[in-house]
C-alpha positions as CSV (number, residue, x, y, z in Angstrom):
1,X,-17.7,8.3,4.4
2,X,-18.9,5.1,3.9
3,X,-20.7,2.8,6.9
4,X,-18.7,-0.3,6.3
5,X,-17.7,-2.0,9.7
6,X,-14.3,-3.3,9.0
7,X,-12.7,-6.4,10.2
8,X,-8.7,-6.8,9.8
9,X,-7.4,-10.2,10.6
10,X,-3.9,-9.7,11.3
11,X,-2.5,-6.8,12.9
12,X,0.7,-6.4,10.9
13,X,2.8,-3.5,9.7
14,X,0.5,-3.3,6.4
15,X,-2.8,-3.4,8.4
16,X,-1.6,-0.8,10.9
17,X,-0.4,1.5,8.1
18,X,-4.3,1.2,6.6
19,X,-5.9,1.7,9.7
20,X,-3.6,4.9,10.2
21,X,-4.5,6.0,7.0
22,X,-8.2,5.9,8.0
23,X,-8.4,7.1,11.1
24,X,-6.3,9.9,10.2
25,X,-8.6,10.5,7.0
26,X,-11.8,10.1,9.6
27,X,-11.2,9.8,13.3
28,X,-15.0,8.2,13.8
29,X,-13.6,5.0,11.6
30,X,-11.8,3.9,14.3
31,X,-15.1,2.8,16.1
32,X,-16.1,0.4,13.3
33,X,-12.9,-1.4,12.9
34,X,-12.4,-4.8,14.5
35,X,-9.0,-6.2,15.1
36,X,-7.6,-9.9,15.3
37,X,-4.4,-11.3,15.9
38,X,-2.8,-15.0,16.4
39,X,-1.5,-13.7,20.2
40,X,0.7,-11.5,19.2
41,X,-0.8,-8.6,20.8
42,X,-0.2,-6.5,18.0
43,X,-4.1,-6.5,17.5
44,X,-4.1,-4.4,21.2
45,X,-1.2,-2.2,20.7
46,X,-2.4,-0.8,17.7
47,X,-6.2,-0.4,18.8
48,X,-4.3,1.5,21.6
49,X,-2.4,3.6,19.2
50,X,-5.3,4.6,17.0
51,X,-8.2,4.9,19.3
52,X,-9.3,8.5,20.5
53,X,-12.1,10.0,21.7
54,X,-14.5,9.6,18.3
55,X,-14.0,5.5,19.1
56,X,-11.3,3.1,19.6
57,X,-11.0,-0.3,17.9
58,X,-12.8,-3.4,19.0
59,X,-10.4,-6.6,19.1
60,X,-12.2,-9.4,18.3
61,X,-12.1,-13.4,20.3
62,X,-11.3,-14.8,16.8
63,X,-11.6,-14.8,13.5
64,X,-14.9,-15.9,13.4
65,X,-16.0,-13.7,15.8
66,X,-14.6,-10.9,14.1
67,X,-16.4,-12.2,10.3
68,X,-19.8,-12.4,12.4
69,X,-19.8,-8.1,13.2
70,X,-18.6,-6.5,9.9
71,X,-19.3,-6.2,6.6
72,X,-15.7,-6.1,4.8
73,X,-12.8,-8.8,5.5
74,X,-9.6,-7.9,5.3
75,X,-7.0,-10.4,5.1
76,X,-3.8,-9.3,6.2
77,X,-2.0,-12.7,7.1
78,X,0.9,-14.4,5.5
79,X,0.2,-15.6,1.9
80,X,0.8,-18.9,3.3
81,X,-1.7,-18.5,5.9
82,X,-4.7,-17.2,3.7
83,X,-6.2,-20.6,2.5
84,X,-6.2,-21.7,6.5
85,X,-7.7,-18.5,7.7
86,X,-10.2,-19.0,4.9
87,X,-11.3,-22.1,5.8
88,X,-11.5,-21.6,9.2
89,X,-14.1,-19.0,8.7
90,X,-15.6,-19.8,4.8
91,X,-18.9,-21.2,6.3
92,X,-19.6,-17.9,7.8
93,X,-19.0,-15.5,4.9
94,X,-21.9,-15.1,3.2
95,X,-22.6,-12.7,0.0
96,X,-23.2,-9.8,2.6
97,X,-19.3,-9.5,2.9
98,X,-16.4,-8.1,0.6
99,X,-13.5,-10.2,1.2
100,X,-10.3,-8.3,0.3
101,X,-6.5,-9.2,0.5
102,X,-3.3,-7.6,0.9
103,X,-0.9,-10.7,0.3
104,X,1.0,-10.7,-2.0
105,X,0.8,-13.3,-4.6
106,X,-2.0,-14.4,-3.8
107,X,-5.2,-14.5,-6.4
108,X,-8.7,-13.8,-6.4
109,X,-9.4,-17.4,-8.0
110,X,-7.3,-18.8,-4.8
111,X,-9.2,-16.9,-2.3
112,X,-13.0,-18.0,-4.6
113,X,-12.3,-21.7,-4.4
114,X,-12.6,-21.5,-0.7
115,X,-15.7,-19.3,-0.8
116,X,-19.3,-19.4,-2.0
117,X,-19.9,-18.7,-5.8
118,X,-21.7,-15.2,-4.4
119,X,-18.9,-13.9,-2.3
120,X,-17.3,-10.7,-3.7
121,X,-13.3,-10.2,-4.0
122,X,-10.6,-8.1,-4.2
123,X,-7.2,-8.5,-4.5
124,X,-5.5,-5.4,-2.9
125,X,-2.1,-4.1,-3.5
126,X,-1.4,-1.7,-1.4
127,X,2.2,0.3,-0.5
128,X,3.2,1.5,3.0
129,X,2.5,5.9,2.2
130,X,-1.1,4.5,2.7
131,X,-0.5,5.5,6.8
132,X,-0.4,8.9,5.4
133,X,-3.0,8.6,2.8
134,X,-0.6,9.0,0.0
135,X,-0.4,5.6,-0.9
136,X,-0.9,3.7,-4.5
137,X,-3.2,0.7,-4.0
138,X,-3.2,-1.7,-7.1
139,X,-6.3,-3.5,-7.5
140,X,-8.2,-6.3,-8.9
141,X,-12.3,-7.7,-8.7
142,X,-12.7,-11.0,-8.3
143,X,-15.9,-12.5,-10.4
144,X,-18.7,-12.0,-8.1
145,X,-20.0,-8.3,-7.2
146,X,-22.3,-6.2,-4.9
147,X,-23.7,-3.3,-4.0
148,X,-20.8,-3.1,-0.9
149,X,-18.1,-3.3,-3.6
150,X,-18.3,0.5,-4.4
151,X,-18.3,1.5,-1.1
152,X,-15.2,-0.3,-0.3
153,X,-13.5,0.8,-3.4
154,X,-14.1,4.4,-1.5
155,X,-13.1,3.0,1.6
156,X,-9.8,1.9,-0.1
157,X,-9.3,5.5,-2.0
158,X,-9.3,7.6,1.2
159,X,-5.6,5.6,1.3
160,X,-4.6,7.3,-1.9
161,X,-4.6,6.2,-5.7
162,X,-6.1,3.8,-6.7
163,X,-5.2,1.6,-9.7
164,X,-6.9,-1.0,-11.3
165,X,-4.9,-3.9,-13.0
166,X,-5.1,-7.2,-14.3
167,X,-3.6,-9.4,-11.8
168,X,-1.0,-10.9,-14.7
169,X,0.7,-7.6,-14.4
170,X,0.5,-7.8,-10.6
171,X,4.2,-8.8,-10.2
172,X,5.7,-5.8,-12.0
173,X,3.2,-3.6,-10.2
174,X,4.5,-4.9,-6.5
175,X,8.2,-4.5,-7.6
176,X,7.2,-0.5,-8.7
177,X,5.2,0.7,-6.3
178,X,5.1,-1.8,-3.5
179,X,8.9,-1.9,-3.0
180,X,9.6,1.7,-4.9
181,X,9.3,3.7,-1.7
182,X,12.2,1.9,-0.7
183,X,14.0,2.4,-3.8
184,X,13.2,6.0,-3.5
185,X,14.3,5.9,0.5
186,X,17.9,4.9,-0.9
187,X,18.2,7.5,-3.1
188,X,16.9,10.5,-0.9
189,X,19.2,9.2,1.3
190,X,21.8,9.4,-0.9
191,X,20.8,12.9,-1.9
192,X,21.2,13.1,2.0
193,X,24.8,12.3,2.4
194,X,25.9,13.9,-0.8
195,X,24.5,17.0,0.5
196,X,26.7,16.4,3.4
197,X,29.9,15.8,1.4
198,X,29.1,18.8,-0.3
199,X,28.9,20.6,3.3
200,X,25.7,21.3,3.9
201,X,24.1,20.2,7.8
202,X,22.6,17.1,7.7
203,X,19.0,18.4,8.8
204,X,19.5,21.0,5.8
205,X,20.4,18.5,3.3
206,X,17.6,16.0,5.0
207,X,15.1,19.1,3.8
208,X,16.3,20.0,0.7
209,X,16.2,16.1,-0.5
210,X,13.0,15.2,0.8
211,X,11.0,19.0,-0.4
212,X,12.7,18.5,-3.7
213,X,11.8,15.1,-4.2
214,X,8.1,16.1,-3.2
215,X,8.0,19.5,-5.6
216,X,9.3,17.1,-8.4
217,X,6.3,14.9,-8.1
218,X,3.7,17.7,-7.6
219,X,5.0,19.1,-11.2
220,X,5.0,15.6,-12.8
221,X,1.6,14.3,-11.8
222,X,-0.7,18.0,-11.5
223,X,1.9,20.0,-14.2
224,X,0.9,17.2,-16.9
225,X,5.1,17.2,-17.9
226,X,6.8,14.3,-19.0
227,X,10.3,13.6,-17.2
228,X,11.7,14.4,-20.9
229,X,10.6,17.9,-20.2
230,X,10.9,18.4,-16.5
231,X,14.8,17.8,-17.2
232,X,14.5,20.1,-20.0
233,X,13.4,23.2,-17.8
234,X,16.2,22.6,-14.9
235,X,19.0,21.3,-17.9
236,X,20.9,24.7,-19.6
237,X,23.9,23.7,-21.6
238,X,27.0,23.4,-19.5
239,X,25.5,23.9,-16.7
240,X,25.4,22.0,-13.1
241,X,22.6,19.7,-13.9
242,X,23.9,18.9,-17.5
243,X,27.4,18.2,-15.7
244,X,25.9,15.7,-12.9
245,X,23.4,14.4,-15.0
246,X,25.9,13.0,-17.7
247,X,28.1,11.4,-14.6
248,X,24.6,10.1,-13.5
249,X,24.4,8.5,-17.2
250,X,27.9,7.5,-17.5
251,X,27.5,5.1,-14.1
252,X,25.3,3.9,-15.8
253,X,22.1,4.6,-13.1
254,X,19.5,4.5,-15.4
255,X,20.4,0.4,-15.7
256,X,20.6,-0.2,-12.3
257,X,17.1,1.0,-11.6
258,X,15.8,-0.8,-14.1
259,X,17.4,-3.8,-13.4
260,X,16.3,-3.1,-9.5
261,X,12.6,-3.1,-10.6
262,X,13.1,-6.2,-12.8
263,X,14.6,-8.0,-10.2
264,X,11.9,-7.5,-7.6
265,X,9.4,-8.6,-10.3
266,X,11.1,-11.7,-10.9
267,X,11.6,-11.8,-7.0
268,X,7.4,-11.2,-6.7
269,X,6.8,-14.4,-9.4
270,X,8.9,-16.7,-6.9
271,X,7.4,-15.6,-3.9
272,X,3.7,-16.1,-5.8
């Protein structure tokens, strides 16, 4: 495990869900984060939350306080608040620093124009299965590197996959993976109450949704199948998958999603 002292400024949902992920992953992390807020005393509640006996935490004065004791910044403010919280620190960043970024729509070139020619950065985008180290965080360097850039690249993986991208495609990769898990929420949760119409306990058909969804992805991504031939193996003619699966087809769900994902892109270009 890497050395890196961390510093998060902003203690939101997305920076608690990271810190989770990595003090689950290694308790002893938890020592060398350091935690900021703007009063909201989110910054305490989650070093509280987090903190054990291997360490706890250290919430920081301020921002600048916080840049002066670690080695990787983490920005996980508002996109509207990123050029401000840049500034307010830029003239103690120095090329001894990774600066990385969680918000969304917001570009490495935005984030170097504040920043000295030598500074390295990443654009992160991360989804929330990272507090259980089972996340998919997209990423992107910015033009300057370092020797700290590796290390925080496996920093970032002990959160789950990680993808590399060209920021143009950024957009289309926030409206998969960043908002699929709540795409795939809806539909175990419609697997839920169908399973209850079809009258099975709720708890039961909670378990039989959620362990099916999770075998389903084991056999995609380590049993090298496409979805063409997963369907095959479960799909024997006239049978109970071939019926609901042509009313799945006819209602026309294969659209929908499509046009869900699309949506969000489109959504994800606006809010950029």
């Amino acid at each position: 495990m890497t050395d890196l002292r961390i510093g998060l400024i902003g203690s939101g949902n997305m920076a608690a869900a990271m810190v989770a992920g990595w003090v689950t992953d290694d308790p002893s992390i938890a020592g060398r984060i350091h935690l900021t807020d703007r009063g909201s005393g989110r910054a305490a509640a989650l070093a509280e939350a987090v903190g054990g006996e291997h360490g706890t935490p250290q919430l920081m004065s301020s921002n600048r306080a916080l840049v002066d004791a670690v080695d990787l910044v983490l920005l996980c403010v508002k996109p509207t608040d990123i050029e401000d919280v840049l500034r307010e620190v830029s003239d103690l960043v120095e090329a001894r620093h990774v600066v990385a970024s969680v918000a969304a729509g917001v570009q490495t070139a935005t984030m170097e124009n504040l920043l000295d020619d030598d500074v390295p950065v990443i654009r992160l985008m991360p989804n929330v299965p990272v507090r259980v180290n089972a996340g998919t965080i997209v990423y992107a360097l910015g033009r300057a590197s370092s020797e700290l850039v590796g290390p925080t690249l496996e920093l970032i993986a002990r959160l789950g996959a990680t993808v590399e991208l060209q920021e143009r495609l950024f957009d289309a990769a926030t409206a998969l993976s960043g908002s699929g898990p709540a795409f795939f929420g809806l539909v175990v949760e419609a697997f839920e109450d169908a399973a209850i119409v079809s009258g099975l306990s709720a708890p039961i058909g909670r378990e039989l949704a959620v362990t099916t969804m999770v075998g389903t992805a084991e056999m995609l991504t380590r049993g090298n199948l496409s979805c063409l031939d997963l369907r095959r193996m479960v799909t024997s003619p006239g049978g109970t998958a071939a019926t609901g699966l042509a009313h799945l087809e006819r209602s026309a769900v294969r659209g929908s999603i499509i046009d869900a994902v699309v949506a969000a892109r489109d959504r994800a270009r606006e809010l950029g």
